[in-house]
C-alpha positions in Angstrom: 18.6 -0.3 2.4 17.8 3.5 2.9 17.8 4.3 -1.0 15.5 1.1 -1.3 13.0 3.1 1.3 13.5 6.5 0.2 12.9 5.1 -3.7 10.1 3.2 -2.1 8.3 6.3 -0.7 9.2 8.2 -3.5 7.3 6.1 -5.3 4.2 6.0 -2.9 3.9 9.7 -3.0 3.8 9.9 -7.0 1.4 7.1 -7.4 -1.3 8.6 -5.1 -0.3 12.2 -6.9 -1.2 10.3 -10.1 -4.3 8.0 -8.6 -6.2 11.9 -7.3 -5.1 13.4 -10.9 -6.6 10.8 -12.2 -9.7 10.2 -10.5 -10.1 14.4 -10.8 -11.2 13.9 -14.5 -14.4 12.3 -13.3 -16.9 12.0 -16.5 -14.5 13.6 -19.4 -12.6 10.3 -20.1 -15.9 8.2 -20.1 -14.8 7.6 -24.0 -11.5 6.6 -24.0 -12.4 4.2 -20.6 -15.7 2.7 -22.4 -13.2 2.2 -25.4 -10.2 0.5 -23.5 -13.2 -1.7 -21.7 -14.6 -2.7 -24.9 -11.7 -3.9 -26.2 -9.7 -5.6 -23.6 -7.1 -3.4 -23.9 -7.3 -2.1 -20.4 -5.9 -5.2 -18.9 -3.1 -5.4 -21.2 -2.4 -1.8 -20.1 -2.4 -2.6 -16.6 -0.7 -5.6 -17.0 2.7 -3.7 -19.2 2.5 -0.8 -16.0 2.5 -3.2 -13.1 5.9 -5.0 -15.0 7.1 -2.2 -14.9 7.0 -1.0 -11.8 7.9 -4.4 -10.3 11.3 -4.5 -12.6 11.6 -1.1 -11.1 11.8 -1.9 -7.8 13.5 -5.4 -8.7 16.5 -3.1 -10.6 16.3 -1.1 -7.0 16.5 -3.8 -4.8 19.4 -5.5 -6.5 21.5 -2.3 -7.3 21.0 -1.7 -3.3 22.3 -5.2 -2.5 25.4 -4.4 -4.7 26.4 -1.2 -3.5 25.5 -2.7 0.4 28.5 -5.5 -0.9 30.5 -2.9 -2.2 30.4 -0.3 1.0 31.1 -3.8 3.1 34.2 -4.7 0.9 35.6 -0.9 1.0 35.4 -0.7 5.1 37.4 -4.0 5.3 40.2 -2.5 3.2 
C-alpha cells in the first residue's frame, strides 16, 4: 500500500508541475487551442490521457495487491 501512495503522490506532484507549465504559455498556444477546439479533437485528447492515467494507476493498484499476497505468503514460510 506505501508504493500505491508514494506512486500516488508522485503523480500529484508531476501533474501540477505540468498544469503551471502549462498554463505559463498564456497567449502563444492560442492557435493550436483554437485549432483542437474547432475540431473536436480536444476531447478525444483528453479522453486518450485520462485512460491512461487510470490504467496507470489500475496496473499500480493490482501489482501492489500482488506483491502484498506475495510478502504475506513469504512470512508464513
Amino acid at each position: 500500500m506505501q508504493i500505491l501512495k508514494k506512486s500516488f503522490l508522485l503523480a500529484l506532484i508531476l501533474a501540477t508541475g505540468v498544469c503551471s507549465r502549462l498554463f505559463a504559455q498564456g497567449a502563444a498556444s492560442k492557435g493550436a487551442e483554437d485549432f483542437m477546439n474547432s475540431n473536436g479533437k480536444i476531447y478525444v485528447v483528453v479522453a486518450v490521457v485520462v485512460l491512461i492515467v487510470i490504467a496507470l494507476f489500475a496496473y499500480l493498484f493490482y501489482l501492489d495487491r500482488k506483491i502484498a499476497r506475495m510478502e504475506k505468503e513469504h512470512d508464513q514460510q
